[in-house]
N, C-alpha and C positions, 0 to 999 in steps of 0.2 A: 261739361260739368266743371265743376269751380264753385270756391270758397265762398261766401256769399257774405264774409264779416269786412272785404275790400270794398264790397258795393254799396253794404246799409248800414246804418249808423249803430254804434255797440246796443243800444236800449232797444234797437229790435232784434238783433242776433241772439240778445239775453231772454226777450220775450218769446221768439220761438223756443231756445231750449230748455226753457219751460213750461209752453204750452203744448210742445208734440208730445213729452210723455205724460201727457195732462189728458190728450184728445186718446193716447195710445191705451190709456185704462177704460175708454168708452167705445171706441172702435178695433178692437182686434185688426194689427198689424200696420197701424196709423203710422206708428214707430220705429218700423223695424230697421236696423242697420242697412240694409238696401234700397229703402224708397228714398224715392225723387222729388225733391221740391223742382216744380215746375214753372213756376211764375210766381210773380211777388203782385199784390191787389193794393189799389190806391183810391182812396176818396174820390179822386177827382176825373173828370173825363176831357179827354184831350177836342181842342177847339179847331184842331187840323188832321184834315183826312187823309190818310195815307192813300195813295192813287194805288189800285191793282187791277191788275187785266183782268179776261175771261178765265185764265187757269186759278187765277186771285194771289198770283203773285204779286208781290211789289214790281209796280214801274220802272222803279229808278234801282233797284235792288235787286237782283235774280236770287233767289233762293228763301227770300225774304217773304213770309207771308202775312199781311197788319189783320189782325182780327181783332173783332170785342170791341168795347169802349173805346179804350186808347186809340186807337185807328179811326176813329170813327163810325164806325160798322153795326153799332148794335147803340140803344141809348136804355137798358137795364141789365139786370143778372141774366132774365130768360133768355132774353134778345142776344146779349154777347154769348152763353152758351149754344143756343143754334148758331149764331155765324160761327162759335169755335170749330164746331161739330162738320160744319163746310167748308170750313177751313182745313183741318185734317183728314176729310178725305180725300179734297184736291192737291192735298200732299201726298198722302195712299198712291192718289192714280200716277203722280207724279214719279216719286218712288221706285212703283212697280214698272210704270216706263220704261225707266231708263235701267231699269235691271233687265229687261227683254234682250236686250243684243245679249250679254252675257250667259242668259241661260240659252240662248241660240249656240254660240259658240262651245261651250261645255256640253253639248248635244251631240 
């Protein structure tokens, strides 16, 4: 987590904070001190495919998973949300994985 007025230019940090409590008087809880912006969406689709194995990790990257547009993976909204959707849960299985020894041991 982290500031996100380091990453994007002042006229969209101003347009978010004030479109979230724009979206938060139509959506119940859109706003609330706790949620998470989770990705930032761009026009544009990226012309390079990020390489990932069978688990859909990145290649070249371990822990890295390219999904959606940007990656190459998906070429609309529907499309990138199913590959998100297979995306995280080969992160799920991933996850719970490597938490198995642990609850082994704690056993």
């Amino acid at each position: 987590m982290g500031d996100l007025s380091s990453a994007l230019p002042g006229y969209a940090i101003e347009a978010m904070r004030e479109a979230f409590p724009a979206f938060g008087r139509k959506i119940r809880g859109f706003d609330t001190h706790d949620a998470v912006l989770t990705g930032v969406e761009t026009r544009t689709s990226s012309p390079v495919r990020m390489s990932r194995g069978d688990d859909l990790q990145s290649l070249n990257v371990r822990g890295l998973y390219p999904a959606g547009e940007g990656a190459s993976y998906a070429g609309g909204i529907l499309s990138a949300g199913v590959d998100g959707i297979k995306v995280a849960e080969a992160l799920a299985r991933s996850v719970l994985h490597d938490a198995e020894p642990l609850r082994a041991a704690a056993a």
